[in-house]
N, C-alpha and C positions, 0 to 999 in steps of 0.2 A: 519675436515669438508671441503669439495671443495669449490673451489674460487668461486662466481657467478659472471658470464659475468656482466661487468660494459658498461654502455651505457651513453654516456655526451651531453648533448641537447644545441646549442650555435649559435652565432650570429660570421659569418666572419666578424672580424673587420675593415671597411674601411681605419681608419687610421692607427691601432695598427698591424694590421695585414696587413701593406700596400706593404712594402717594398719586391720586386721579383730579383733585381740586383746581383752582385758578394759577397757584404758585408752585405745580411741579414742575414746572419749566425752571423756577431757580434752583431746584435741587438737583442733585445728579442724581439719575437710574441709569445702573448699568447696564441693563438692556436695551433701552433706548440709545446712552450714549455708546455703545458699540457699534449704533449702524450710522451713528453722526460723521466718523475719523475718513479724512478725505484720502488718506493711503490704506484705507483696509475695507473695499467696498464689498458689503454681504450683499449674497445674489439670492441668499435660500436663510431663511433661520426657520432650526426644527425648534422649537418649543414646548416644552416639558408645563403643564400647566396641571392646577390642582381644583378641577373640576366638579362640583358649580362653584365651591369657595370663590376663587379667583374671578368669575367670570364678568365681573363690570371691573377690575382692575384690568383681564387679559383685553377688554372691547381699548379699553384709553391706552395702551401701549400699543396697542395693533393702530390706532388712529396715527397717535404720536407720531410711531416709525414710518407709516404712509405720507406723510406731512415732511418726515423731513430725509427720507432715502425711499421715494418712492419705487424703486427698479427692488429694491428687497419682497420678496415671497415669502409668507410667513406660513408654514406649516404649524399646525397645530396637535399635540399628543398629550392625551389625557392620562395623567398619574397619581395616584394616590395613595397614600399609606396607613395603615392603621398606627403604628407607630414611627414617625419617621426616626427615630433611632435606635430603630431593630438593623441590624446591617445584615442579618439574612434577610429577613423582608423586604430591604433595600436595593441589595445587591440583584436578588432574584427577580425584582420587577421589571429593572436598568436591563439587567441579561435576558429576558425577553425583550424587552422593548428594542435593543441592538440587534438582535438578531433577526426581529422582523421588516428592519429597514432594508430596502435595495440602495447598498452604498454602489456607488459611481467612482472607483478610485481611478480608474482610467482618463477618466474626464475631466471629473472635480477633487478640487480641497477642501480640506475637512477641518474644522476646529473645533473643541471641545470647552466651553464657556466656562470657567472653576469659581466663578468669582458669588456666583447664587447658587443657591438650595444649601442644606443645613451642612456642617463639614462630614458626616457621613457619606452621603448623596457627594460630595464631591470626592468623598477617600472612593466611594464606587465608580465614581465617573476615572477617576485615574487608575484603577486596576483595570478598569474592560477597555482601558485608549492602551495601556500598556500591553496588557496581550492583543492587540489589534481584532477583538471586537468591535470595537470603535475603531475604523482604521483611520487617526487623526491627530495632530497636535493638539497640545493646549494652550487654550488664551487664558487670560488672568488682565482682568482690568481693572482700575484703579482709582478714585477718585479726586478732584485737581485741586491742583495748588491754590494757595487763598486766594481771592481776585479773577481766578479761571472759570467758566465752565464746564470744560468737553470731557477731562481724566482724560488718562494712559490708557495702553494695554501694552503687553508683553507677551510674547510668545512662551513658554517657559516649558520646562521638565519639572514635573514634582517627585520626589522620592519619600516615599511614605513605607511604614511598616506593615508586612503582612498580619493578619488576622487568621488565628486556627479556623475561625467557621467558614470564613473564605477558603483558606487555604485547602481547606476538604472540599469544595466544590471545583478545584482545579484538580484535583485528585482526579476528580469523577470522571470527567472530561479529559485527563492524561490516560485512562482506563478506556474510555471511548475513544478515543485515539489508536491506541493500542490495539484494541478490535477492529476496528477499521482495517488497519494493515495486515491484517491475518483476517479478512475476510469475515471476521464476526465465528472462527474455528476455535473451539477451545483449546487448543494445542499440548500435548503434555510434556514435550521437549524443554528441561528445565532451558538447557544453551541456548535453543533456540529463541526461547521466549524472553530470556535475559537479551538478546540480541535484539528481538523485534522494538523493548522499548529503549533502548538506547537510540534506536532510527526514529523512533517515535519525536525523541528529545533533539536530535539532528534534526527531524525537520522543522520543528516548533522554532530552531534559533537560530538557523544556518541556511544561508540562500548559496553555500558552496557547491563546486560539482559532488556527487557522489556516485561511488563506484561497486558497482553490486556483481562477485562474480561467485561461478558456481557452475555443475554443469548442467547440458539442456535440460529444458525442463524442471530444474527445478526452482522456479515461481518468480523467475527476474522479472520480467515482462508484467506482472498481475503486482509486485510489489512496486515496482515503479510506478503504477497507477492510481495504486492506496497512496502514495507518497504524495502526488498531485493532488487527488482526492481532499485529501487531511489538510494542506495549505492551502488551496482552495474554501474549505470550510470555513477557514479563519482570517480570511479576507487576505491574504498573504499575496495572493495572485489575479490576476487581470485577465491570463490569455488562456491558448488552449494546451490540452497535454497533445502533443506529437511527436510519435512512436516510427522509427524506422530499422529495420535488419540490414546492416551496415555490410552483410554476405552478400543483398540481393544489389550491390551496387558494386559495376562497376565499368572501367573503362571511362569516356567524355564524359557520361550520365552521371559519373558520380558528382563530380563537380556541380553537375547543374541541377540538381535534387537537392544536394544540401544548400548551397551558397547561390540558388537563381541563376540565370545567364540574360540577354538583351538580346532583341531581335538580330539576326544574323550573324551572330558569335559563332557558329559553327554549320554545318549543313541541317539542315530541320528546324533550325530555331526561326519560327517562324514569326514569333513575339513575343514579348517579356515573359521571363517567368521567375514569381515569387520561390523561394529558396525553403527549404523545412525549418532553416535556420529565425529566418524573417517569419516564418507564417509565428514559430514559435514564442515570437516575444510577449512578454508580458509573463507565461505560462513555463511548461516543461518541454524540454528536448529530451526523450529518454533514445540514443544509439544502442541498440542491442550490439553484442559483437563487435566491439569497437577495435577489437585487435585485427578486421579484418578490413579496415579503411587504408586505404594508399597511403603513403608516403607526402605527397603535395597536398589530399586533404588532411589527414592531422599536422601537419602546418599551419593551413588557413584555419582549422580549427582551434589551435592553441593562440593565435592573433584576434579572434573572432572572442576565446572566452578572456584574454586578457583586456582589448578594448574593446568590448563592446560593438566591435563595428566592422566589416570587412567587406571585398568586393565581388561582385557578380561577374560570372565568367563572361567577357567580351562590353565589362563599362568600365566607362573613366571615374564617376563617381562613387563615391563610399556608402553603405546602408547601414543603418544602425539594428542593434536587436540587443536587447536584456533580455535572456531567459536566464534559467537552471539547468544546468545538465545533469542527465542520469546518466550514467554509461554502464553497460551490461557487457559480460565476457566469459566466455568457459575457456579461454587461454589464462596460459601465465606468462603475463603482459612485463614481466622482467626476464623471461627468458627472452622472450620476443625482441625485447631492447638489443639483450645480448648477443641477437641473430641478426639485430640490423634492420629488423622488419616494423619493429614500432618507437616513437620519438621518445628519447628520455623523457626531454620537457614537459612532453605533454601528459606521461604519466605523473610527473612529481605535481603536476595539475590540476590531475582528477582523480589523485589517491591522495586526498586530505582525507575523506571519510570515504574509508572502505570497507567493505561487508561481504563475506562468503559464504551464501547460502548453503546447506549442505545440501547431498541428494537424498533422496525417499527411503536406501535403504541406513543411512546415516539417525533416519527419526522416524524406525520401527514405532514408537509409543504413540507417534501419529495418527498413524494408518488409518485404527474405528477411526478417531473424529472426522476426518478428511476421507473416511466411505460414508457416512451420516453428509458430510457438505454435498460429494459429488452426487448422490444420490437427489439430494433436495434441488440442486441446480440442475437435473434432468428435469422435475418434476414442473418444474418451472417452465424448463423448453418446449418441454410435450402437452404439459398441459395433465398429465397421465402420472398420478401418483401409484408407486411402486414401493415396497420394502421387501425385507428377506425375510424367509421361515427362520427362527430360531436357529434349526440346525445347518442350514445352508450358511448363515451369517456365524459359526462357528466354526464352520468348514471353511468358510473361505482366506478368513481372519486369522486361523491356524498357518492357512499357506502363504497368505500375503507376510507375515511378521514371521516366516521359518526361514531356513537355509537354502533353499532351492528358490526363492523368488529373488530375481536379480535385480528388477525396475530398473532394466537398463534407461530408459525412458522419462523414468522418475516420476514426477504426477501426470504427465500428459498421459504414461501405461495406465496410469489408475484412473483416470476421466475416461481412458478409451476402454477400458473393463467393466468398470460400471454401467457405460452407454450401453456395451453390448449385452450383459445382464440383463438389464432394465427391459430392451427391448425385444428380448426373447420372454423375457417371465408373462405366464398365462398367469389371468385373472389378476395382475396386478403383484404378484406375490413372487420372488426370486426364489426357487428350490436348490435342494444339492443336485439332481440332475444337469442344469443350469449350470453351478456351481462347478462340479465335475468336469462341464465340456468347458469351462472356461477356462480353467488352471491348466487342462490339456494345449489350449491354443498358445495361453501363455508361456508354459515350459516351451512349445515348439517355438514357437516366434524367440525367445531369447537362445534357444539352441541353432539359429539358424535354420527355424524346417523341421531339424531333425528331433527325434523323442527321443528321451535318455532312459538309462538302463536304470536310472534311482524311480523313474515313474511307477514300476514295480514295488517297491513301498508303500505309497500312498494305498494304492490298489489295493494290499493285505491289511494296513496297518491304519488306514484311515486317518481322523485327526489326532492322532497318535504318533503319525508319522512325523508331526512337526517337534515331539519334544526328543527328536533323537541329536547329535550332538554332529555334524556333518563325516567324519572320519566314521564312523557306526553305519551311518548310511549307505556311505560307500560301496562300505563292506557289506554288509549286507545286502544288497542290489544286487552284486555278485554272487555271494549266494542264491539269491531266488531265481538271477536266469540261469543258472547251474541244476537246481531245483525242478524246475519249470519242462525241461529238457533230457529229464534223466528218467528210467523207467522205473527206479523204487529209490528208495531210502538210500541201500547199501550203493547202489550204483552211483548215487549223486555222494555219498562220500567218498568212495575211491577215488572221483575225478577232482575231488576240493584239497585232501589230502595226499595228492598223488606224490609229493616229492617228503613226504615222511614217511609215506611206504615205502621208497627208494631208500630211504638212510635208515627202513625197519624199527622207525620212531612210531609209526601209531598201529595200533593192533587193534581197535576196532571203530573203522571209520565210520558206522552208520550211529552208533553209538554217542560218539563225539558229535555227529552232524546234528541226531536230537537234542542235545543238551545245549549245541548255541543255537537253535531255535527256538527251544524253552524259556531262554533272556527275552524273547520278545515277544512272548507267549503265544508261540507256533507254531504247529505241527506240520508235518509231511503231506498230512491228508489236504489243509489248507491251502499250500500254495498250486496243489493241482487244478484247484479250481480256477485261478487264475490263469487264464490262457495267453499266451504271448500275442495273439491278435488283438487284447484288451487292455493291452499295454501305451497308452496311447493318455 
């Protein structure tokens, strides 16, 4: 297997690396002797230099190292501190300066030099290699026995105590984190938000599968890609995220979509093809719908995340892939076990860390934020910024978070409401007219088509209608297409109270029919105006 290019990230040492005169060759510099050791050839050193201070000492160590490992590339970065043992000032410079690099983990290795700059500068260099800011080991080199010249080095782990003023800047960034997987949504779902940073924490320290189930729509797919996202940031990952709906496969094709096939493995294979599996190494596999894969692939599947490796429909040889799987699912994949349809194994595989999204109407206290998101992600598409009038976004917001909104859909209903708001609103501005015809479409679309007899509520009662209690509603619905249909007062109570006039319980039906319309402060006169063709 070829060597990969070694690259050593370090601190010019002021003192240790001081001496530029006739007899620094009898002394030892770390720096120099790090690129001298015939088993640890540097192909790259990024150097850390303290600019102009340093700069006739950084010219005689760049000479040295050219003189005696000339294949080494000496990068040069300029750092400097006002006080170098402020370790917020330290730390903050190091955390820039890492983040600005284009690391190569794919490619190259990485080491982190501990042996120069002040033990601050090295407590920070071991905290940003530790969260793989730095994605790299540490070297620690040594100076040599009496009679030698070259020193050691050592590969090593150092274990060091955390610092509060550190430790508040991982805060910040587990907080930035957090946002990221919620789309940057203020969210007010206390459960929810207790859940998003616990995944937050799974993915900072766990390259295991995880399993996200919940039903459609509600945000598997968009948090599998924060999840990428967020390890990706932190140099965690290499490859790419690749997303498949494990529904839209099936038959031969499933096989040859996930795990590749080899030219003439079947009819059409006309030449090799890379697998989702393979494309995905380095990076994320996130399967949607994992409960609706065959039988023979979650097989090759649970052989594939156990080593690492498995074969292409119609070769003899093996492929390798490291990724992470995400698996998504609106089944209950232990029933599914129970029915034969999905593998134990492969569930006790992918339910190390499991998470169940709830749906839309599960996280009512959501809604505003997540109308504030989908609205600004129109605004983006179109190019065409939109908001609501006051009363229209109180009207709406009354009916989205009442008892008649069902979000069977869950967020995708709410993306596809918004869009169509948005792109109806004149001048930019979404009214209650708007407003109006959308909850109309909405009740039909979750009625199957049809309008229901509570629509008559809203109609009378306006945003009012939402603080009624679902059984009241009911009831009342009833009433009003009773109402609606009847030629006075006394007639629509005859026909509400028809079977206590029969047991000679009520004695004056019109009477009684005023005083439960007075609970919702209603009259007679009121619901005539409401016409059953506006019932809609």
């Amino acid at each position: 297997m070829p060597r990969r290019p070694l690259v050593v990230l370090g601190f010019l040492g002021h003192q240790l690396d001081a001496d530029i005169g006739p007899t620094r060759w009898s002394r030892w510099r770390p720096t120099v002797s790090l690129c001298q050791h015939e088993d640890l050839l540097v192909d790259r050193l990024e150097l850390l230099v303290d600019l102009p201070r340093q700069q006739q000492q950084l010219a005689t160590v760049q000479r040295d190292i050219s003189a005696v490992s000339p294949e080494t590339r000496i990068e040069v970065h300029q750092v400097g501190f006002r006080d170098p043992w402020d370790f917020g000032e330290v730390y903050a410079r190091l955390y820039e300066l890492a983040r600005g690099i284009a690391f190569d983990t794919d490619g190259s290795d990485y080491l982190v030099h501990m042996t120069t700059g002040t033990h601050v500068a090295q407590i920070c260099l071991f905290l940003l290699t530790e969260t793989r800011h730095l994605p790299a080991r540490l070297i620690q080199t040594s100076p040599p026995p009496r009679g030698e010249q070259l020193g050691t080095f050592a590969i090593i782990d150092l274990d060091l105590a955390r610092y509060d003023q550190i430790a508040s800047r991982f805060e910040v960034e587990h907080r930035d984190g957090v946002s990221l997987l919620k789309s940057g949504i203020e969210t007010r779902d206390e459960t929810f938000n207790r859940q998003i940073e616990l995944i937050e924490k799974v993915a900072w320290l766990s390259r295991e599968p995880i399993l996200l189930m919940g039903p459609t729509g509600a945000g598997k797919s968009l948090l599998a890609s924060r999840i990428f996202e967020l390890r990706q940031k932190r140099h965690q990952l290499t490859g790419s995220f690749v997303e498949v709906n494990c529904a839209t496969l099936r038959g031969d094709t499933a096989m040859s979509t996930l795990f590749g096939h080899r030219a003439g493995a079947f009819t059409g294979a006309a030449a090799d093809r890379k697998g989702l599996l393979q494309t995905a190494h380095g990076g994320v596999l996130f399967l949607d719908e994992i409960g609706e894969l065959g039988l023979d692939e979650q097989a090759m599947l649970l052989r594939a995340l156990e080593e690492k490796r498995f074969l292409p429909v119609g070769a003899d040889t093996e492929v390798a892939s490291d990724f992470q799987l995400i698996a998504g699912t609106n089944r209950d994949l232990a029933a599914q076990v129970a029915a034969g349809r999905f593998r134990d194994d492969l569930l006790a595989r992918i339910n190390l860390w499991s998470f169940t999204l709830p749906g839309l109407r599960q996280r009512l206290a959501d809604i505003e934020p997540n109308l504030g998101y989908e609205l600004e992600r129109y605004s983006r598409a179109s190019g065409r910024r939109v908001s609501f009038n006051k009363e229209a976004r109180t009207r709406y917001l009354a009916f989205a978070t009442g008892p008649d909104a069902r979000w069977t859909g869950n967020f995708r209903d709410l993306n596809a409401s918004v869009i169509r708001m948005a792109t109806l609103a004149s001048g930019g501005r979404i009214g209650v007219a708007v407003v109006d015809d959308e909850i109309a479409r909405l009740r039909g679309a979750w009625s199957g088509g049809r309008t229901g007899a509570t629509d008559a509520v809203d109609a009378v009662l306006g945003t009012k209608a939402a603080q009624l209690d679902r059984f009241d509603r009911v009831q009342l619905a009833d009433v009003l297409e009773v109402c609606r249909d009847a030629r006075s007062l006394s007639d629509a109570g005859r026909i509400l109270f028809a079977a206590s006039r029969a047991r000679r319980q009520s004695t004056n039906d019109a009477d009684r029919l005023r005083k439960y319309l007075a609970k919702f402060g209603l009259t007679f006169a009121d619901l005539r105006l409401v016409s059953p063709s506006n019932n809609t």
